[in-house]
N, C-alpha and C positions, 0 to 999 in steps of 0.2 A: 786912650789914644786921642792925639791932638792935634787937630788938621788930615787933610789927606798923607796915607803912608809912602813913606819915601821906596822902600821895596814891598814888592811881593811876590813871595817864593811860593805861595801853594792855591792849592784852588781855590779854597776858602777864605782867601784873602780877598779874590777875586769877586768871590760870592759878598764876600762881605763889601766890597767898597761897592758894587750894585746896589746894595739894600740902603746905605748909607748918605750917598753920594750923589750929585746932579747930576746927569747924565750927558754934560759937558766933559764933567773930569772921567769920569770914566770911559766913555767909548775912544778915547786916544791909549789907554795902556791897553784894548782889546784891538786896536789897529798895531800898535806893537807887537802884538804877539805875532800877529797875522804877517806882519814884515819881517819878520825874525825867521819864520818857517823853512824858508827856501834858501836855498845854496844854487850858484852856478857852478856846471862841470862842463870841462870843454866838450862840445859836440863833433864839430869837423873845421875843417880849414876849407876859406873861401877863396874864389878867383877874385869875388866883387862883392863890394858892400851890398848891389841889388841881387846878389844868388841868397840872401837871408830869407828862413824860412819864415811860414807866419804863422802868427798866435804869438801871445800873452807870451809863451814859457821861453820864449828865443830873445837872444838880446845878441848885440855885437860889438866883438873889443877889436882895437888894434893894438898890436903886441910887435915889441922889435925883438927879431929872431935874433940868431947867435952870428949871423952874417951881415948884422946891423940894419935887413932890411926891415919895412913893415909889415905883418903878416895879420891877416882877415880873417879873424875866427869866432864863431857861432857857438854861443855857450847857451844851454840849456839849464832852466832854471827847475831844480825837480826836490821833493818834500826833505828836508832833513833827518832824518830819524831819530835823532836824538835833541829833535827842538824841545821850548821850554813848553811850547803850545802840547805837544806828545806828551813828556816827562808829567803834565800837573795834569794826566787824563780829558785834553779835552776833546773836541770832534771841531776842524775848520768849518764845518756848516754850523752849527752854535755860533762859534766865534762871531763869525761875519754877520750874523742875526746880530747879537749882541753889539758888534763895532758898526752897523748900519752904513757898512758901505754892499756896493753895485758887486754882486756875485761875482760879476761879468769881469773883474777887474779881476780877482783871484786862484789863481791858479789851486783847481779842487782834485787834485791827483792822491792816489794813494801814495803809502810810504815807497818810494823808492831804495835801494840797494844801489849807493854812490861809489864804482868804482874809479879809481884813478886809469887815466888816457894818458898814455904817454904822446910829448908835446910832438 
């Protein structure tokens, strides 16, 4: 191998470029993983951008309905199940050890079960 790897598909690659590698280049592909985790699903329809709930997990879009107006909705941001962070065995408390970022910034929920909300 020559240079840092352009993919990595398994744990062990993971493991490996730890062992390898400055720990410059590597806590940015374990912030990636961490980023990649979460999906937003819509939560509810707001009156006002201030009815937004709070914490981390909540975010707010504006969306033009089918009557062209603008509509205020509260999407919740909840674990993916089928992330890559999941599929390659790992645990998001590892992770966030390893990518030396602020817990506090991460959303640390279990797997969620993502159904679709009709609009």
């Amino acid at each position: 191998m020559r240079g840092f790897p352009r993919y990595l598909n398994t744990a062990k690659d993971y493991d490996n470029i730890q062992a390898l590698f400055p720990p410059e280049q590597v806590e940015p592909e374990y912030k990636r993983l961490l980023d990649s985790k979460d999906v937003s699903i819509p939560d509810k329809k707001l009156a006002a951008a201030k009815d937004l709930a709070k914490g981390i997990e909540y975010e707010l879009k504006e969306l033009t309905g089918e009557d062209g107006k603008i509509e205020i909705w509260q999407y919740k941001k909840v674990q993916d199940p089928s992330c890559k962070l999941l599929s390659l065995g790992m645990k998001v408390v590892d992770v966030v050890t390893l990518a030396k970022v602020d817990p506090g910034t991460v959303i640390m929920s279990s797997v969620a079960v993502i159904e679709a909300k009709e609009l």
